[in-house]
C-alpha positions as CSV (number, residue, x, y, z in Angstrom):
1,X,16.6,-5.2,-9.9
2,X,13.1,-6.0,-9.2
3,X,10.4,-4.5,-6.5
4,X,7.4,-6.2,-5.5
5,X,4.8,-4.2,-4.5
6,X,2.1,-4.7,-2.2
7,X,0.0,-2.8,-0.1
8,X,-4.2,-2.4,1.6
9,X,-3.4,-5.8,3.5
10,X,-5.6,-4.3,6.5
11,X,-4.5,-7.2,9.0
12,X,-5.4,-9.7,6.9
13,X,-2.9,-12.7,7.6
14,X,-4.1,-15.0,5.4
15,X,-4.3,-13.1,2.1
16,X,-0.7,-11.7,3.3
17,X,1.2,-15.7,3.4
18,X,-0.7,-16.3,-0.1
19,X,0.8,-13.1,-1.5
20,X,4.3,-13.5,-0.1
21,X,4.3,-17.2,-1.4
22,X,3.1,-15.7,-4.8
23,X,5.8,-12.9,-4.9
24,X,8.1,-16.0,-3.1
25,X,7.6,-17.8,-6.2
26,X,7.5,-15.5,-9.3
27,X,10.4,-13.4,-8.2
28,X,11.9,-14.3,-4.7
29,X,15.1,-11.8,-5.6
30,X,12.3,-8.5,-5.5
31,X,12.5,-6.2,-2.6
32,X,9.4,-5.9,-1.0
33,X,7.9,-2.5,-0.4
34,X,4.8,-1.4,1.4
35,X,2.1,0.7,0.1
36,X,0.3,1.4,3.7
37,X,-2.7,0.3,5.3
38,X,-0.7,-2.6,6.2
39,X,-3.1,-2.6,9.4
40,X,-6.8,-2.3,10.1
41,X,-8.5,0.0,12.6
42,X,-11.5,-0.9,14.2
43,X,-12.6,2.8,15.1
44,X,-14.0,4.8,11.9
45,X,-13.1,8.4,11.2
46,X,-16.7,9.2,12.6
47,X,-16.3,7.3,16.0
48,X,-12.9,9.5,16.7
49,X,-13.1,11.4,19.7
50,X,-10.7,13.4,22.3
51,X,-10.6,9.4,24.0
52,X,-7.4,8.2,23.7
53,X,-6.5,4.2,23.6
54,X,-3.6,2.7,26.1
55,X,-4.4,-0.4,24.5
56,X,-3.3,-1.3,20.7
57,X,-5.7,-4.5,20.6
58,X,-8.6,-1.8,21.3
59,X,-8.2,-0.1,17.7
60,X,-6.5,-2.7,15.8
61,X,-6.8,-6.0,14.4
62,X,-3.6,-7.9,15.6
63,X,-3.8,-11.1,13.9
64,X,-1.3,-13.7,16.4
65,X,1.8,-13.8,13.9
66,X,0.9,-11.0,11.4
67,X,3.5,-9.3,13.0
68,X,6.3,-11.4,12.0
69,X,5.4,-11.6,8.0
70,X,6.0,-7.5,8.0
71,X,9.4,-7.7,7.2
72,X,9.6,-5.4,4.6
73,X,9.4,-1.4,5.1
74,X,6.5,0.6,4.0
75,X,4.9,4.2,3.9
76,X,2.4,4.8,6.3
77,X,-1.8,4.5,5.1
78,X,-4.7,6.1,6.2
79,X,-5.2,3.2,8.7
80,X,-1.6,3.9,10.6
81,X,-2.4,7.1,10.7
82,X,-5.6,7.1,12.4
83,X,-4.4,4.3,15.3
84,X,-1.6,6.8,16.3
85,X,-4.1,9.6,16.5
86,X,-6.3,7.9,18.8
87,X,-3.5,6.0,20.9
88,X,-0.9,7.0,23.3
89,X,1.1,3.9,24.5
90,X,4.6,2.7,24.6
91,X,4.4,-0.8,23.1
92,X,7.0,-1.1,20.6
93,X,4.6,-1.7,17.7
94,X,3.1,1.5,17.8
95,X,6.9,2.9,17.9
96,X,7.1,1.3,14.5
97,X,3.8,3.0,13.2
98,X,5.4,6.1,14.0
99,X,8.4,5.8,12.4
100,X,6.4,5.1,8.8
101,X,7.4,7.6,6.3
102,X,4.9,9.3,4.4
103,X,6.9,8.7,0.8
104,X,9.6,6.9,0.1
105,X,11.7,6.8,-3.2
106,X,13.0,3.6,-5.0
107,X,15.3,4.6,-7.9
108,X,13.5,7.1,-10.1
109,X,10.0,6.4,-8.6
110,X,7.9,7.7,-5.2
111,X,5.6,5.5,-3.1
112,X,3.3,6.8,-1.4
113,X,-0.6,5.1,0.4
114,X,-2.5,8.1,-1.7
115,X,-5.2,8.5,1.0
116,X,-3.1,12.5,0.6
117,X,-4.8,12.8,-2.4
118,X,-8.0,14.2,-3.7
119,X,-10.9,11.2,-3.8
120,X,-14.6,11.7,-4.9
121,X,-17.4,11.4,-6.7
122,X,-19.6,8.5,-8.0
123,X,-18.2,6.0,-8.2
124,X,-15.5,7.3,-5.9
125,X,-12.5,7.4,-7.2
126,X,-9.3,9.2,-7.7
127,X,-10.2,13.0,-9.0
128,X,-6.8,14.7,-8.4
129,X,-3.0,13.7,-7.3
130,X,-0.2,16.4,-6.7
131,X,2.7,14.2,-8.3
132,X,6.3,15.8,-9.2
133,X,7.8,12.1,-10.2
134,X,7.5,11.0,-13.7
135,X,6.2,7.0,-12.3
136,X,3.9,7.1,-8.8
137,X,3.2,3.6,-7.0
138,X,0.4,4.0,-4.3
139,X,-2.6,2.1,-3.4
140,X,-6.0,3.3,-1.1
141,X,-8.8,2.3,-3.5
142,X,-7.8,-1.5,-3.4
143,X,-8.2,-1.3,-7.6
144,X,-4.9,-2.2,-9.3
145,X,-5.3,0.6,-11.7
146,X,-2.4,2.6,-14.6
147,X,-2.9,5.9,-15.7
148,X,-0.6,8.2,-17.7
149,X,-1.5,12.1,-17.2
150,X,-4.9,11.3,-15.6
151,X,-5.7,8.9,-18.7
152,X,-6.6,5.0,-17.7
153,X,-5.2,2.7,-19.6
154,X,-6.7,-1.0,-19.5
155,X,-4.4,-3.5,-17.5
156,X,-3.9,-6.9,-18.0
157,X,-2.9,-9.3,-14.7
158,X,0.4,-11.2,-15.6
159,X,1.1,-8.6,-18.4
160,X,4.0,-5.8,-18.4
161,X,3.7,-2.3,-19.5
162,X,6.0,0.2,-20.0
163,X,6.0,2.9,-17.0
164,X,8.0,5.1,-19.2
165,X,6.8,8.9,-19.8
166,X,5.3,12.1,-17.6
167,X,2.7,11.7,-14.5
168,X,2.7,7.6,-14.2
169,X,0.4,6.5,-11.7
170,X,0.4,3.0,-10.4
171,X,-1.9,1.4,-8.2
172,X,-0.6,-1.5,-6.9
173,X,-4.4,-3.2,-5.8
174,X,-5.5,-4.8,-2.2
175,X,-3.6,-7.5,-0.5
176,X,-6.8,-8.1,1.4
177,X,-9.3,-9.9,-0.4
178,X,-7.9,-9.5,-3.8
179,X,-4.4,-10.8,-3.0
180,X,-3.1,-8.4,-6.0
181,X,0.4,-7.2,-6.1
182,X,2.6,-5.2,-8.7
183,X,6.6,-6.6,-9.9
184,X,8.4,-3.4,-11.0
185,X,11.2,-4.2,-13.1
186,X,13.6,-1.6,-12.8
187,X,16.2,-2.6,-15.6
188,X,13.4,-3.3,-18.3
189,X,11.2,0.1,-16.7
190,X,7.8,-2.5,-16.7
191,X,5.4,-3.6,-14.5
192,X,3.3,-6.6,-14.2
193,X,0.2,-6.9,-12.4
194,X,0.4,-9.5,-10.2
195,X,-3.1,-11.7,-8.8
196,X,-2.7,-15.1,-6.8
């Protein structure tokens, strides 16, 4: 069984279609899984208020069809989270914000967006994440990145490595802008590092 992973596509359509078509092509049998941040908000963390938005097209980017290319489930990103903190309407999408888990498992591994974690420092990165699972997909920092207990290892695009072992962290890159995706390979225990 495969898994393509993709996540950080902040309402970009047209980096979304090029990635699907990529994932289409390499592997069209993978389920796809989200990594969050599927969406963009257009009100930063400093701009939030008491103010509350009736309107999703007032925090969000809601490109005409993007909709319809999110057919596969995902955890929620720091992006969801913030448009249903500063909304309170009954359209339907903003019903399936809320209904974003947090985590989700697929076989042995956890997905989650990260944005839970600890970031810092210069450059910023990642400084600490509280993981019980032995292999960790997430995303946040838009930098396809593998790390086994909090070492980096150098990555390859196109390339698989063995996720086997204690505190495997994978970050599956940025849909937007990068159009960078990860194929987990559950049989075989790889994955690939995917880049149209």
């Amino acid at each position: 069984m495969h898994y393509a992973l993709l996540g950080d596509i902040h309402s970009s359509k047209e980096d979304l279609e090029k990635v699907l078509a990529d994932i289409l092509e390499k592997c069209p049998e993978a389920v796809r899984v989200g990594t969050g941040d599927l969406f963009e908000c257009i009100i930063s963390k400093r701009d939030i208020t008491n103010q509350k938005f009736t309107k999703l097209e007032e925090v969000m980017i809601i490109p005409d069809g993007f909709n319809e290319l999110l057919t596969f489930i995902s955890v929620s990103g720091n992006q969801e989270d913030r448009i249903l903190m500063i909304t309170e309407t009954d359209d339907p999408l903003r019903g399936k914000l809320g209904t974003m888990p947090e985590t989700l498992d697929i076989s042995t591994a956890k997905i989650i967006h990260g944005h839970q974690w600890i970031w810092g420092g210069e450059p910023w990165a990642l400084i600490h994440a509280e993981v019980n699972e032995s292999l960790v997909f997430y995303g946040h920092s838009h930098t396809s990145k593998l790390s086994r207990n909090s070492v980096i290892e150098e990555i390859e695009f196109g390339i698989p490595y063995d996720v086997s072992g204690d505190k495997v962290l994978v970050n599956v890159g940025a849909v937007v802008i990068d159009r960078e995706w990860v194929l987990y390979d559950l049989q075989a225990n790889t994955v690939t590092f995917m880049k149209v």
